[in-house]
Backbone bond lengths (Angstrom), bond angles and torsions (degrees), N, CA, C in turn:
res aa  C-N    CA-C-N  psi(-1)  N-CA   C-N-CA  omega(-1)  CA-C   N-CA-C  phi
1 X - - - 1.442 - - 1.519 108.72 -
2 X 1.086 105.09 138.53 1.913 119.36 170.58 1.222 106.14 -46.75
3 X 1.880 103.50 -75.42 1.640 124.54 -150.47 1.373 97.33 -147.07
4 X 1.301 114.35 150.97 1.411 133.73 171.82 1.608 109.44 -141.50
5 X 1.327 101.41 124.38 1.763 94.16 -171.29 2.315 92.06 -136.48
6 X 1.410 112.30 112.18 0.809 114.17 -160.22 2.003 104.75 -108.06
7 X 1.045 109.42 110.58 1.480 105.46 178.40 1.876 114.73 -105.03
8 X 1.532 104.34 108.88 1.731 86.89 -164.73 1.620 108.53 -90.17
9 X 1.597 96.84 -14.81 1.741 113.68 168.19 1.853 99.51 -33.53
10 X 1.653 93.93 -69.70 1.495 112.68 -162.06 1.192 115.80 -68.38
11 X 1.237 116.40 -24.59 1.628 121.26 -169.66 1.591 94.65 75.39
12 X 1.311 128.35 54.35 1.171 107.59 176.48 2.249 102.25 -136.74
13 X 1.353 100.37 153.79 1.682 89.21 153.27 1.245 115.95 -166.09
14 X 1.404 106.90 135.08 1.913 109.96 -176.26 1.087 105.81 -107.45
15 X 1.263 101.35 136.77 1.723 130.16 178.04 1.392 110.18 -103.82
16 X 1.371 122.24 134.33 1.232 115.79 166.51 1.663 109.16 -142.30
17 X 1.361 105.20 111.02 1.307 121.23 -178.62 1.460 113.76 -70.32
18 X 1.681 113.78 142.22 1.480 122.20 175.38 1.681 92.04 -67.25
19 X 1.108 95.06 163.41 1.877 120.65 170.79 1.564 100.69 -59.26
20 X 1.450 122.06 135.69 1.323 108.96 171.47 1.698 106.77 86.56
21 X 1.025 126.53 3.09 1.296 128.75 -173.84 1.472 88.11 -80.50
22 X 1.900 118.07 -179.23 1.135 140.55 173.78 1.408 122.30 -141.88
23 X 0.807 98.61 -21.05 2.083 110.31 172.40 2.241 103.81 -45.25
24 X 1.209 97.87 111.80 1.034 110.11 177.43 1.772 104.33 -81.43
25 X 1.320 127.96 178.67 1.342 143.57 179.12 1.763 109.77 -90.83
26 X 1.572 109.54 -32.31 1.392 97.22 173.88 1.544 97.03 -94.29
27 X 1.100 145.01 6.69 1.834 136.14 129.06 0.642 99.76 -14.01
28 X 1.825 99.02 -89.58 1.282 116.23 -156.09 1.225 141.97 -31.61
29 X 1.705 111.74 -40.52 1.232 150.80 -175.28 1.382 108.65 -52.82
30 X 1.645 83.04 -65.63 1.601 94.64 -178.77 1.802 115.60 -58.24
31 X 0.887 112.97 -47.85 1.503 114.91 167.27 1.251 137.07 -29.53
32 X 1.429 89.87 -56.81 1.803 109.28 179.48 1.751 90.55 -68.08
33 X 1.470 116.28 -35.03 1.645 98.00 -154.88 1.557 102.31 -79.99
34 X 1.747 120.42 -12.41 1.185 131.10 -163.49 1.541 97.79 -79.25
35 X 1.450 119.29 -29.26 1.334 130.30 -171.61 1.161 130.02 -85.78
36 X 1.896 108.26 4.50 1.213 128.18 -161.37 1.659 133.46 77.92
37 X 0.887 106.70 22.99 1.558 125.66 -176.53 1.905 119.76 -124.86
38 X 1.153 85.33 162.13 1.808 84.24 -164.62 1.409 91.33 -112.21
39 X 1.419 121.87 109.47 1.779 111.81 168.25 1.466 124.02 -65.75
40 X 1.368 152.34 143.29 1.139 160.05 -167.09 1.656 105.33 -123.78
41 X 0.930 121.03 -146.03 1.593 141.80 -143.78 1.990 86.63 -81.87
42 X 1.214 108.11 153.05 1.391 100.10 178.02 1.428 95.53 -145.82
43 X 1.385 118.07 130.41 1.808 126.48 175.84 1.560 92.87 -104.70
44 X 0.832 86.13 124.28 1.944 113.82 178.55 1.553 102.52 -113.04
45 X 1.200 115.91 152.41 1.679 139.06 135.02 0.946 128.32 -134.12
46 X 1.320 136.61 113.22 1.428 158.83 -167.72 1.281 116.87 -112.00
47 X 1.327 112.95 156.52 1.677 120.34 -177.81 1.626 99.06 -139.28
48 X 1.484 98.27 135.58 1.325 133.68 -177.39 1.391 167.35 135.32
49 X 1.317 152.65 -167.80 1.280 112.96 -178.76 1.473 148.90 -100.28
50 X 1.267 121.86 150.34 1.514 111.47 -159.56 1.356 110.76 -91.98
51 X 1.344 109.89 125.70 1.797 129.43 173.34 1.048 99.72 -86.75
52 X 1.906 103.85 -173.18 1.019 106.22 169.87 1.612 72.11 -166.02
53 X 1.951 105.56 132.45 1.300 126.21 -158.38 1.674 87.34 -161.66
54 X 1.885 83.35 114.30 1.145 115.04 176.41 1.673 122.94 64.18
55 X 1.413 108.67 14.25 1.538 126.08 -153.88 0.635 100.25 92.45
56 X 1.560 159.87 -92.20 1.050 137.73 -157.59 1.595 145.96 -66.60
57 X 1.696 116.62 140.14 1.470 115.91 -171.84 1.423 104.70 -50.31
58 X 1.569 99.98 158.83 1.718 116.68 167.91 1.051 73.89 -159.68
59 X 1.540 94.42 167.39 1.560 140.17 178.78 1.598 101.38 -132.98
60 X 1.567 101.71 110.75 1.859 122.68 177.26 1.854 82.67 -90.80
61 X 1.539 113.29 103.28 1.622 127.40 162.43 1.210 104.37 -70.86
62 X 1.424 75.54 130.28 1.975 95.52 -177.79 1.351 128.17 -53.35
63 X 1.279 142.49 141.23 1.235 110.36 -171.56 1.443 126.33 99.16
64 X 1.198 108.86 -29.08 1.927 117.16 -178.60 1.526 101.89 -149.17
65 X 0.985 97.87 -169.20 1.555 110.53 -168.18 1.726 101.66 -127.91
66 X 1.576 114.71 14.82 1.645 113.86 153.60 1.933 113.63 -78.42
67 X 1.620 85.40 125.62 1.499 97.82 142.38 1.158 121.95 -111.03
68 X 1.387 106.27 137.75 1.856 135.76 -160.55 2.037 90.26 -113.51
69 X 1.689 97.24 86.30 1.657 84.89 138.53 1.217 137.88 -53.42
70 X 1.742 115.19 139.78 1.364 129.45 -165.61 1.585 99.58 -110.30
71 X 1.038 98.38 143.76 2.191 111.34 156.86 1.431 98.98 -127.50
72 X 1.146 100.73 120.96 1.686 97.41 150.46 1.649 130.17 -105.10
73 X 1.078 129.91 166.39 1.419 126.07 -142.62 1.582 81.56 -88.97
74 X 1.487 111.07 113.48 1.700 113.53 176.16 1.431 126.49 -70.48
75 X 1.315 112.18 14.56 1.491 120.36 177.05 1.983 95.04 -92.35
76 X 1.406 93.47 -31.91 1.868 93.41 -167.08 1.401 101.02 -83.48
77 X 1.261 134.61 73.07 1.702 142.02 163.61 1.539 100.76 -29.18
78 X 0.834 147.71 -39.89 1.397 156.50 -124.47 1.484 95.24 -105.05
79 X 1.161 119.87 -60.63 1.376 160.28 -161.39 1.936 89.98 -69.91
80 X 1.025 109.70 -61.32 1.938 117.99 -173.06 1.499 84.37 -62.11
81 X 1.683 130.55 -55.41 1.321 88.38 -132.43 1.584 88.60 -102.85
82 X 1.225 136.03 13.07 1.571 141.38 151.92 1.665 102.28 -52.86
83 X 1.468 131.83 -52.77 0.945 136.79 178.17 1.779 116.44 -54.33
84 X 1.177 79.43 -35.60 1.854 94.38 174.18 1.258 112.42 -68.92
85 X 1.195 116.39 -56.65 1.106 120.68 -165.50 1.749 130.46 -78.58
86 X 1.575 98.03 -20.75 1.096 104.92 162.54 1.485 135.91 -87.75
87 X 1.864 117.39 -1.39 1.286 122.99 -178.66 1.754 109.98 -42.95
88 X 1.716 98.10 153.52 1.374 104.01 -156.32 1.528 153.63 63.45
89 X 1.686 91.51 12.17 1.801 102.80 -165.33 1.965 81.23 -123.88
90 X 1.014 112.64 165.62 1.013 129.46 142.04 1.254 128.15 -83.75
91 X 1.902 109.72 139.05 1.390 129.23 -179.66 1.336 100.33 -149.06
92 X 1.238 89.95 172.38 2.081 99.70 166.14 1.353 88.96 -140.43
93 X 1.223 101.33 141.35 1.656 138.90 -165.02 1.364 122.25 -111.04
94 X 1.252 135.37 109.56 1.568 136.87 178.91 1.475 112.82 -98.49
95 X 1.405 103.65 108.34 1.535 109.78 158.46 1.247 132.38 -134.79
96 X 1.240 124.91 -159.78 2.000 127.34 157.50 1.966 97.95 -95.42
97 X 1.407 92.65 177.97 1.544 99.85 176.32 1.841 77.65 -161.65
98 X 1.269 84.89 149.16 2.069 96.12 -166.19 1.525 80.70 -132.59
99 X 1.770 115.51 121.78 1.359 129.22 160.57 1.420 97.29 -62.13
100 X 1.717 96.56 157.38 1.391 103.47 167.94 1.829 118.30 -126.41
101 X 0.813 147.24 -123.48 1.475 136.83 159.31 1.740 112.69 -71.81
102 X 1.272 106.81 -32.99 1.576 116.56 -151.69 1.309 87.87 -111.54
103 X 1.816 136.36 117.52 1.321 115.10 -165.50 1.517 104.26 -93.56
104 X 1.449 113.83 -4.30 1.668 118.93 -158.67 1.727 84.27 -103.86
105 X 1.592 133.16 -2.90 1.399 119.18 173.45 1.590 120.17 -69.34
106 X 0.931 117.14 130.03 1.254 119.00 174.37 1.796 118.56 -42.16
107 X 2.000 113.18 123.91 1.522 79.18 -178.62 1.969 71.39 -127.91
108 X 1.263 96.28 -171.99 1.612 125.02 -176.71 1.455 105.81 -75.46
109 X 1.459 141.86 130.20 1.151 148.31 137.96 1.444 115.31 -50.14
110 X 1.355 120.76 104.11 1.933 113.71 -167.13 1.409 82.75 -90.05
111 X 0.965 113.28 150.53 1.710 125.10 -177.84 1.499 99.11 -115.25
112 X 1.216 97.61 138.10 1.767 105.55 160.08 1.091 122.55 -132.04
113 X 1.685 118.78 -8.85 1.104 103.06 -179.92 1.656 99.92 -140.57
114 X 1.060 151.81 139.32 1.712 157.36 -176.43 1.645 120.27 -121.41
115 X 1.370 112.74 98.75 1.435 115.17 -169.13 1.528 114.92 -117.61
């Protein structure tokens, strides 16, 4: 890891991984929950490239051999078909990721923003 900046006031903590790192977000999860803590909502940005598996987009993260299903917020048209349109290029992607009971289950990267 780069940086770790832990606020327990806020309930908050940012991670910032070196380049080449591998620590996934449901890690992470698990970590914090191993440490006595409950993880919540997680804003990610990631870099890498966009598939498209089974119809639907993914992002193969650079660096590993995870693909991170995407949702994008289906009110933002704009937003789907940027995702569309860019399969096979590289981007890095800003979203939330919402734990669910199981922290190692696979959840969706909601994208909001595609650069």
């Amino acid at each position: 890891m780069e940086s770790v900046d832990v606020s327990l006031n806020k309930g908050l903590a940012s991670v910032k991984l070196k380049p080449g790192n591998t620590v996934s977000v449901p890690q992470l999860w698990d970590l914090i929950h191993q440490k006595g803590y409950t993880p919540k909502t997680t804003t990610i940005s990631v870099r890498g490239e966009l598939a498209e598996v089974r119809g639907q987009p993914q992002l193969r993260v650079s660096g590993t051999n995870q693909l991170l299903a995407l949702a994008a917020d289906p009110k933002n048209a704009a937003l789907q078909n940027a995702l569309h349109q860019k399969l096979g290029q590289s981007v890095t992607l800003q979203g939330v990721m919402i734990p669910g009971k199981n922290f190692q289950a696979p959840v969706p990267l909601q994208v909001s923003q595609v650069k």
